[in-house]
C-alpha positions in Angstrom: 141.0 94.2 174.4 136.9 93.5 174.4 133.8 94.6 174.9 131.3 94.0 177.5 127.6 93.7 176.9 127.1 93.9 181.0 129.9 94.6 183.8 128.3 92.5 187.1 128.9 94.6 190.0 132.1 92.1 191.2 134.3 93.2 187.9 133.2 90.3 185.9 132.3 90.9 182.8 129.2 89.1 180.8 129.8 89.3 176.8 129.7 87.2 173.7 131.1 83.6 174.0 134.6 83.1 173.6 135.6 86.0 175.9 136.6 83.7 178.8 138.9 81.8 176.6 141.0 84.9 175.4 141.5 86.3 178.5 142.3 82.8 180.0 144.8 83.0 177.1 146.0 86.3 177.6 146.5 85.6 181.2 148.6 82.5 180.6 150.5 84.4 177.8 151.7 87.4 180.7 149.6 89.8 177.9 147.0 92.0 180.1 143.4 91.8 179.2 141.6 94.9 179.3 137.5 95.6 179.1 136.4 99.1 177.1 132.9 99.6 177.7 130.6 103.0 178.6 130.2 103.2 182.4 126.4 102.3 181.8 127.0 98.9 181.2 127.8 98.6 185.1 124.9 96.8 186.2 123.8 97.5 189.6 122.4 94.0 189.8 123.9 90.6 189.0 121.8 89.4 186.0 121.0 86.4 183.9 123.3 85.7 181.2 121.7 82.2 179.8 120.2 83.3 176.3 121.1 80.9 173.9 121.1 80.9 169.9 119.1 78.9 167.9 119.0 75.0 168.5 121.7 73.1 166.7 120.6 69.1 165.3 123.8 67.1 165.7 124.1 63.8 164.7 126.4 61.2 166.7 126.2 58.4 164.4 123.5 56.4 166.6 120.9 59.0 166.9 119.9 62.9 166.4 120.4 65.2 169.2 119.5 68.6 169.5 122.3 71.1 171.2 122.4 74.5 172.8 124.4 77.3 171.9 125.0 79.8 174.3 126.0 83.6 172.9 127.2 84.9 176.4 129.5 84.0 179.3 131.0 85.6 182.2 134.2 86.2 182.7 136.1 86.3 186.3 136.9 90.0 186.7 141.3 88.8 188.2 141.4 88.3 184.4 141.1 91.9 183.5 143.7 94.6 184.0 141.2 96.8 184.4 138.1 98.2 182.6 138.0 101.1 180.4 135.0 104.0 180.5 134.6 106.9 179.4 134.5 108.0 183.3 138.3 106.3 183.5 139.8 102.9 184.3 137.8 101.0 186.8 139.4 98.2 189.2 137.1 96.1 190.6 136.3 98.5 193.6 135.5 101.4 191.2 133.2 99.0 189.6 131.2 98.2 192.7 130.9 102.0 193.5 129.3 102.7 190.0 127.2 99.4 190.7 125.4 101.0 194.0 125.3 104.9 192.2 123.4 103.0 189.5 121.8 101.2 192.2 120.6 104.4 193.9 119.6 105.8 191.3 117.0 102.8 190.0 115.7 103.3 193.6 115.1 107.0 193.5 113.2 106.6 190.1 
C-alpha cells in the first residue's frame, strides 16, 4: 500500500523514491500493490518528475564527486492492483477518464 504525490493519466504513479522497488517486489512476491490517493491527484497532464534533493559530495578514493539525489520516480501503472480514491478503485481506464474530466475542466477555466 502507497501513496501517490501525482497519478499520470496512463495509471502510473509518480511518488517518493523507492516506490518502484516495492512494487517490483510485491509483484515478484504474488502480494498486490495497491495506490490510495484522493482523485485530485489524477493529473490531466503527464508532468515532470525530476526534482532532486540536495547535492551529495562523494568521495571515490581518487577524487570528490558531487551526486544527485532524486526524491521521485514513476512507477509503471501493470504494477498496481488498482488505485484507491475516495471516488472508488480506479483501473487504468478509470484513471484516464478522470485525467480528461480534469482535463476539461482546466480548459473551461
Amino acid at each position: 500500500l502507497v501513496g501517490a504525490d501525482t497519478v499520470l493519466p496512463d495509471g502510473g504513479v509518480v511518488n517518493k523514491v523507492g516506490t518502484c522497488p516495492l512494487a517490483l517486489a510485491a509483484d515478484r512476491a504474488g502480494v498486490p500493490a495497491w495506490v490510495v490517493c484522493a482523485r485530485d491527484k489524477v493529473s490531466p497532464d503527464a508532468v515532470e518528475y525530476a526534482e532532486a534533493g540536495d547535492p551529495t559530495e562523494v568521495y571515490d578514493g581518487d577524487a570528490s564527486l558531487t551526486v544527485e539525489t532524486p526524491l521521485f520516480e514513476a512507477t509503471p501503472s501493470d504494477l498496481f492492483a488498482g488505485i484507491v480514491t475516495d471516488a472508488g478503485v480506479l483501473d487504468a481506464d478509470g484513471v484516464a477518464r478522470v485525467a480528461r474530466d480534469h482535463r476539461a475542466l482546466a480548459d473551461w477555466a
